[in-house]
GUSESE-435463 format. One record per atom (N, C-alpha, C): residue number from 1; residue in three letters; chain; atom name; x, y, z. Coordinates in pm, 1 decimal. Last residue first. Layout:
% GUSESE-435463
+-----+-----+-------+------+----------+----------+----------+
|   n | res | chain | atom |        u |        v |        w |
+-----+-----+-------+------+----------+----------+----------+
| NUM | ALA |     A |   CA |        X |        Y |        Z |
...
+-----+-----+-------+------+----------+----------+----------+
This chain:
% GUSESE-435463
+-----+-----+-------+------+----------+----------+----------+
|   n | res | chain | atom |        u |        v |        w |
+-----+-----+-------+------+----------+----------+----------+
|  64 | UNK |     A |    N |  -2661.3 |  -3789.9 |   4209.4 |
|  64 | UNK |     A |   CA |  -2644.7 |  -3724.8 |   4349.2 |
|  64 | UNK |     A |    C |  -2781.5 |  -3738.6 |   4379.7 |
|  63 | UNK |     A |    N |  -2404.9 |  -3962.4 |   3968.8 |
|  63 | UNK |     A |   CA |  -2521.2 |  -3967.5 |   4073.0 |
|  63 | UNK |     A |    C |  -2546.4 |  -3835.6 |   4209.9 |
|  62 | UNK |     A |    N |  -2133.3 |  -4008.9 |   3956.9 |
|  62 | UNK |     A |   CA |  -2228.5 |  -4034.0 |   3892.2 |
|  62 | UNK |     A |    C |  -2366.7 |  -3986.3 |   3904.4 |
|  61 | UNK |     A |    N |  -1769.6 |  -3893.3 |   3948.8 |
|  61 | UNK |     A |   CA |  -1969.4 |  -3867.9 |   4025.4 |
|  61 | UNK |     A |    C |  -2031.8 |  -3919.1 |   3920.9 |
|  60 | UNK |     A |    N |  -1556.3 |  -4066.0 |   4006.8 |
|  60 | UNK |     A |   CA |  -1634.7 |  -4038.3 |   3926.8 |
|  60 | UNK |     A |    C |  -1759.1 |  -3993.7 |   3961.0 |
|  59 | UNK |     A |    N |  -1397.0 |  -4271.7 |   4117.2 |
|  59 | UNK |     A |   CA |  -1365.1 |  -4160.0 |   4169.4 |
|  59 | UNK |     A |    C |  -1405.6 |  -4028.9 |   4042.1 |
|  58 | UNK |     A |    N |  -1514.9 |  -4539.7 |   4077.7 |
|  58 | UNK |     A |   CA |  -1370.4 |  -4516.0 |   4048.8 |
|  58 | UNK |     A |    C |  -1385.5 |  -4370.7 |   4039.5 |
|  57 | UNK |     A |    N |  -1830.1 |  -4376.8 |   4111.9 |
|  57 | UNK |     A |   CA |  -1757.9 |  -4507.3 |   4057.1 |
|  57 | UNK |     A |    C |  -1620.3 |  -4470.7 |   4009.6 |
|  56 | UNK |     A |    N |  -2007.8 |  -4191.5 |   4382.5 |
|  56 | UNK |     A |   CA |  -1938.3 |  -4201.2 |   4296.6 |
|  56 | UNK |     A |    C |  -1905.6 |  -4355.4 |   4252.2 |
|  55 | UNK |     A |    N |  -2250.1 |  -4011.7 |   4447.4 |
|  55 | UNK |     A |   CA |  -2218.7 |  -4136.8 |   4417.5 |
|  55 | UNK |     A |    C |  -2106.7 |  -4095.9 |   4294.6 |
|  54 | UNK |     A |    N |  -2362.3 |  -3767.6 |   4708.8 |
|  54 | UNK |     A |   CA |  -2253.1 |  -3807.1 |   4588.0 |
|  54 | UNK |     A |    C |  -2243.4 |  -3902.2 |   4565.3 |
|  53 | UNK |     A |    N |  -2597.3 |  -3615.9 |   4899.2 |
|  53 | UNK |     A |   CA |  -2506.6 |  -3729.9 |   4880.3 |
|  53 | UNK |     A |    C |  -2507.8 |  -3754.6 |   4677.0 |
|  52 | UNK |     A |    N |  -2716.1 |  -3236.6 |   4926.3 |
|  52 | UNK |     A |   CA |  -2732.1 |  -3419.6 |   4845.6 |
|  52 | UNK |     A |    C |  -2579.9 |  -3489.1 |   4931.0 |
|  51 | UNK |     A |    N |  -2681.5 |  -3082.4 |   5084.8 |
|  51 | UNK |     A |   CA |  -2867.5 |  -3108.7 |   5098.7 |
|  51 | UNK |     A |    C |  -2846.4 |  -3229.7 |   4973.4 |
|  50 | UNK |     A |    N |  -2475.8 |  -2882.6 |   5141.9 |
|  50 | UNK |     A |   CA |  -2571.6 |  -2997.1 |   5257.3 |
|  50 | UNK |     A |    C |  -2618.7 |  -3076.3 |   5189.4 |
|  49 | UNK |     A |    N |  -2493.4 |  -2746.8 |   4942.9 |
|  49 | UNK |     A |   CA |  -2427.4 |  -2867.7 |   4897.4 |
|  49 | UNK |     A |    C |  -2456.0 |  -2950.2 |   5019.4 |
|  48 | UNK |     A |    N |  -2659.5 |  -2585.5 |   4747.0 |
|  48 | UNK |     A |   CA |  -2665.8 |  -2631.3 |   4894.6 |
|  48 | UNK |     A |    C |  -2629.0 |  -2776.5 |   4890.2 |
|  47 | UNK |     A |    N |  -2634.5 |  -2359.4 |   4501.1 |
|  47 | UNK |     A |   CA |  -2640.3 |  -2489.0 |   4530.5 |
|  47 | UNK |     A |    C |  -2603.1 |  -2517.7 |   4657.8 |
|  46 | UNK |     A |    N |  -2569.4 |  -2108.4 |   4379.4 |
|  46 | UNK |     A |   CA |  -2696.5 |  -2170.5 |   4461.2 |
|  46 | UNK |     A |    C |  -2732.2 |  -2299.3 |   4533.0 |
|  45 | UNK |     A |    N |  -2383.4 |  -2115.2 |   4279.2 |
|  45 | UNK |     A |   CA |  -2330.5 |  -2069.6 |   4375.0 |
|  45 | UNK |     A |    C |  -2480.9 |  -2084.5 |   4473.0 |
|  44 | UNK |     A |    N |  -2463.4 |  -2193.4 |   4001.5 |
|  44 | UNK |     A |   CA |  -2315.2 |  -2291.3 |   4084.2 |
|  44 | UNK |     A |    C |  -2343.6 |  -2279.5 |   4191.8 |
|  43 | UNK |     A |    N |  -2609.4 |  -2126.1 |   3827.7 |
|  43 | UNK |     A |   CA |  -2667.9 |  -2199.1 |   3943.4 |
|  43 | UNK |     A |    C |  -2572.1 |  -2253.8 |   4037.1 |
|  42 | UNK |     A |    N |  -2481.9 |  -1958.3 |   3624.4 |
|  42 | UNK |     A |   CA |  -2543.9 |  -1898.9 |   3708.6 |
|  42 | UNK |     A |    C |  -2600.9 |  -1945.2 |   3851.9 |
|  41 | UNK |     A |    N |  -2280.0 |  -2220.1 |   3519.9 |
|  41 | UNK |     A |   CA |  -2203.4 |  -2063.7 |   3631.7 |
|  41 | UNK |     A |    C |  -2344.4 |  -1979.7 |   3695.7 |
|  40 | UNK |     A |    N |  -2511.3 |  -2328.6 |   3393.6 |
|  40 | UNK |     A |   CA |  -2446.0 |  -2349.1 |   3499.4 |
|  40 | UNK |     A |    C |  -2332.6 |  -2250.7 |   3591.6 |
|  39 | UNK |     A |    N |  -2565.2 |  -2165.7 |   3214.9 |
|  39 | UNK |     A |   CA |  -2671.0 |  -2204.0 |   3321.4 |
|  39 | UNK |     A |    C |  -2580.1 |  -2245.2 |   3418.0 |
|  38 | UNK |     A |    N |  -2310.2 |  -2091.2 |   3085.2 |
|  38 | UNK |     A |   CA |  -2374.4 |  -2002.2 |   3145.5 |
|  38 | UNK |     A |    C |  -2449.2 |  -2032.1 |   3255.7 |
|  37 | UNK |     A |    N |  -2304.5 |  -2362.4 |   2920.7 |
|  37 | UNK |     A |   CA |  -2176.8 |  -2313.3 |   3057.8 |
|  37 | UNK |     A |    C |  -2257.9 |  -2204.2 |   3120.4 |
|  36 | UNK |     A |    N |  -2558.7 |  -2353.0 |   2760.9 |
|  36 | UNK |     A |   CA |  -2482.1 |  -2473.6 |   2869.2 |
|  36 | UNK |     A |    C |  -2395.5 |  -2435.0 |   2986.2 |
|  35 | UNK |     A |    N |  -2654.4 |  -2136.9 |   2609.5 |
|  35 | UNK |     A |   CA |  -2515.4 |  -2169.1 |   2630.4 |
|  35 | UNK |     A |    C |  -2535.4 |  -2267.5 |   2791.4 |
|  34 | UNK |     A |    N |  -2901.2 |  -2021.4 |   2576.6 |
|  34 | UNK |     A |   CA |  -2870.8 |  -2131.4 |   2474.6 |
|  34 | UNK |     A |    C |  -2686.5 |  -2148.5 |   2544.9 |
|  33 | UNK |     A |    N |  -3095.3 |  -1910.6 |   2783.1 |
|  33 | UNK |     A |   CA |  -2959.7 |  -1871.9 |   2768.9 |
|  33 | UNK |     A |    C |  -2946.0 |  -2008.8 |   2675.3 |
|  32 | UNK |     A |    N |  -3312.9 |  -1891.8 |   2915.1 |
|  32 | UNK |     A |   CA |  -3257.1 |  -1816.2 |   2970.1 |
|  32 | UNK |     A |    C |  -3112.9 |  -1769.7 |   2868.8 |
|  31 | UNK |     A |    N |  -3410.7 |  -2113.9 |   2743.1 |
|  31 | UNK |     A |   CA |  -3510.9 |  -1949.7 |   2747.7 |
|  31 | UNK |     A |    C |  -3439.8 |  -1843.6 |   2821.2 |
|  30 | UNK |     A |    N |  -3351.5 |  -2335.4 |   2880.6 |
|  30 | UNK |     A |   CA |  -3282.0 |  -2298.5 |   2705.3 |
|  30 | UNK |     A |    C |  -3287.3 |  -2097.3 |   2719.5 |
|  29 | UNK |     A |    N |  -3458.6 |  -2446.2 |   3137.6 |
|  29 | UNK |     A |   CA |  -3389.6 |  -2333.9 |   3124.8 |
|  29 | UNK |     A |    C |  -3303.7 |  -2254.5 |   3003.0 |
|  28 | UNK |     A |    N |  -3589.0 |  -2714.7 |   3000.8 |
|  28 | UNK |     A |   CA |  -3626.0 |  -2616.5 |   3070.9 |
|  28 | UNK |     A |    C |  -3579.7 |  -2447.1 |   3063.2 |
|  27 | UNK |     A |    N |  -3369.5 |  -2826.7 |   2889.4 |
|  27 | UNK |     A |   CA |  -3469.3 |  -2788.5 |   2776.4 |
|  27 | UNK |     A |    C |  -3541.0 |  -2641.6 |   2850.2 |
|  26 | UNK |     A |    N |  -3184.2 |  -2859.1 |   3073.3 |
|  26 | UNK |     A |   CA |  -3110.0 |  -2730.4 |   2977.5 |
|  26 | UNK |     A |    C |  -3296.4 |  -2715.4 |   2894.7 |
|  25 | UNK |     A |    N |  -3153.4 |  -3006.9 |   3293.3 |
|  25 | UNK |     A |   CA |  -3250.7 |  -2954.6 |   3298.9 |
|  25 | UNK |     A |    C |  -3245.6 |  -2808.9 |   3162.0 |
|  24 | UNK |     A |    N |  -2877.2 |  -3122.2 |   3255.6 |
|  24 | UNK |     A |   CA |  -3009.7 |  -3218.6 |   3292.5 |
|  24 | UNK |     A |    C |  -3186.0 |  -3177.3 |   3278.0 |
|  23 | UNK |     A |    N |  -2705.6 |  -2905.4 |   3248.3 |
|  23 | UNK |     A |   CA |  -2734.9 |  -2975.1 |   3147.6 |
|  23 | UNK |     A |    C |  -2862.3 |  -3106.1 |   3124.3 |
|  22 | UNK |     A |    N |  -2740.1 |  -2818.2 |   3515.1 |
|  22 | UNK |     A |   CA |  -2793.0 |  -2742.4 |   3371.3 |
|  22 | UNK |     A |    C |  -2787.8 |  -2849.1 |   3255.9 |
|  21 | UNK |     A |    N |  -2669.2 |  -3022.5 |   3673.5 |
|  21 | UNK |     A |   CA |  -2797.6 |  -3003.6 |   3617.4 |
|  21 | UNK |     A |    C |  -2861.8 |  -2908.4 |   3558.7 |
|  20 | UNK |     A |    N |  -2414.5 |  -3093.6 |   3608.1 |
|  20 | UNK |     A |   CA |  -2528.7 |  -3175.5 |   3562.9 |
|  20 | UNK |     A |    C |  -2640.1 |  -3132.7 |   3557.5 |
|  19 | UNK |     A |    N |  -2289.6 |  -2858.7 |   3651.7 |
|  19 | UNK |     A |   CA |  -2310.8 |  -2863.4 |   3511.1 |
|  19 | UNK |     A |    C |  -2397.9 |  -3009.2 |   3502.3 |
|  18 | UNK |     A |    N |  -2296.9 |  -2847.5 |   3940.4 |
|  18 | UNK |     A |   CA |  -2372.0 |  -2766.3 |   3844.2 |
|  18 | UNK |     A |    C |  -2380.9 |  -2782.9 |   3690.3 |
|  17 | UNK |     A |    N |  -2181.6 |  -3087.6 |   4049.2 |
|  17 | UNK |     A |   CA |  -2300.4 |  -3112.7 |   4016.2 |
|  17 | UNK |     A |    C |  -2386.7 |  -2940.6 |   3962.5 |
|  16 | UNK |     A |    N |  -1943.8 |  -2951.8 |   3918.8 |
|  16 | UNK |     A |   CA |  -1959.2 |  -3078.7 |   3878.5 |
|  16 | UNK |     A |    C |  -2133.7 |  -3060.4 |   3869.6 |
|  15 | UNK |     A |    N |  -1902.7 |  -2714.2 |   4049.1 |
|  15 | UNK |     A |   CA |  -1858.6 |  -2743.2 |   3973.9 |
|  15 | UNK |     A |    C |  -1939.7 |  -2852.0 |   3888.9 |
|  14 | UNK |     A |    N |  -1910.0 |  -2866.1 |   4389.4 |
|  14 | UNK |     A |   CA |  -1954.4 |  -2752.5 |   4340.7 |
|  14 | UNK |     A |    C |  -1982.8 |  -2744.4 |   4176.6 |
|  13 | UNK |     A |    N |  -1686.5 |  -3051.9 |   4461.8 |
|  13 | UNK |     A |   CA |  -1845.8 |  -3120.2 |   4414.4 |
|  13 | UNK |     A |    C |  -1909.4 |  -3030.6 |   4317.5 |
|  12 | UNK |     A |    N |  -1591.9 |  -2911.7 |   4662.8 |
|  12 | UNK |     A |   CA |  -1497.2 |  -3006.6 |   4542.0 |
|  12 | UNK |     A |    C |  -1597.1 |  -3041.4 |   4435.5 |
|  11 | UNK |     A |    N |  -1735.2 |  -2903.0 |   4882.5 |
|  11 | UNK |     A |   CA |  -1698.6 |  -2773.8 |   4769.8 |
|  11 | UNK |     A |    C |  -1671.8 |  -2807.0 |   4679.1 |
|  10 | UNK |     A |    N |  -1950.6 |  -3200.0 |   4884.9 |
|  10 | UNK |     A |   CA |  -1837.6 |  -3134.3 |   4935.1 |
|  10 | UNK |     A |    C |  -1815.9 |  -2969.3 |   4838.4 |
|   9 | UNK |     A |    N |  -2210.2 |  -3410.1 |   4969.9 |
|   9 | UNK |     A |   CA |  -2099.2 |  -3342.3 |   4866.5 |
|   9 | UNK |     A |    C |  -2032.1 |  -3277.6 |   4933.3 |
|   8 | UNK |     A |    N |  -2154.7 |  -3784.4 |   5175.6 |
|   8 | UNK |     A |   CA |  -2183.9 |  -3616.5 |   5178.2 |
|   8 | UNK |     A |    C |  -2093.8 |  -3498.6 |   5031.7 |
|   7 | UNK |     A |    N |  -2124.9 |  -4074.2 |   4958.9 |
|   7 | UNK |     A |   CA |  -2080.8 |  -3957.6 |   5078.5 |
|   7 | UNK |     A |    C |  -2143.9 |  -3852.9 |   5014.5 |
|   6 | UNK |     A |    N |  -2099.5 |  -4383.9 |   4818.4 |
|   6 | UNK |     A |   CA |  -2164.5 |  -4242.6 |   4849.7 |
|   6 | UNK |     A |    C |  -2139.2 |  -4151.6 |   4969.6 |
|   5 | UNK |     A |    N |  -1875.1 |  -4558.5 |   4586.8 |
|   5 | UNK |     A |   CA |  -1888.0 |  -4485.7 |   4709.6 |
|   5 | UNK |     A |    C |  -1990.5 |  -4365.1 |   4714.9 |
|   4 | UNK |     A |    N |  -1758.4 |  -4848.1 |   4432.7 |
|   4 | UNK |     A |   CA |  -1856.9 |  -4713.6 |   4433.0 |
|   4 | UNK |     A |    C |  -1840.3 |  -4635.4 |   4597.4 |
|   3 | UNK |     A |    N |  -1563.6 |  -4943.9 |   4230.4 |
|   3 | UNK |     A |   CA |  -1493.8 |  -4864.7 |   4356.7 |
|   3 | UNK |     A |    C |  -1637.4 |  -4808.0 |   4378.5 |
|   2 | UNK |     A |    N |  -1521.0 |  -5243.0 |   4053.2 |
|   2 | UNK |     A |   CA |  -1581.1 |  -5090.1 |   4048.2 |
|   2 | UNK |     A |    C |  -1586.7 |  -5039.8 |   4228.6 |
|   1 | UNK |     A |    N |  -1310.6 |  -5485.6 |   3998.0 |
|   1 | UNK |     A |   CA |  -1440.7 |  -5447.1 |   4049.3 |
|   1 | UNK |     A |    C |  -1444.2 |  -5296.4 |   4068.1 |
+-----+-----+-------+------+----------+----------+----------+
């Protein structure tokens, strides 16, 4: 059976949920930058990691 768990993000998190959502939101933000890794190193440090809960499966974010 599958391990899910939601909790508060964390620093650990940082990383992660930035490349989801450059990559979630890449059509949007293309205009800034055709490179994927970029959007995301630019939005890493913006991110208010208060402000989601983490889902994870077997120690996997899925979800925030």
């Amino acid at each position: 059976m599958d391990n899910i768990i939601i909790r508060n993000s964390s620093e650990v998190d940082r990383i992660t949920l930035s490349e989801v959502f450059a990559e979630a939101f890449f059509e949007e933000w293309k205009s800034l930058s055709r490179d994927v890794n970029k959007i995301s190193r630019a939005f890493r440090s913006g991110i208010a990691l208060e402000n989601y809960l983490v889902v994870t499966i077997n120690d996997v974010i899925v979800g925030f």
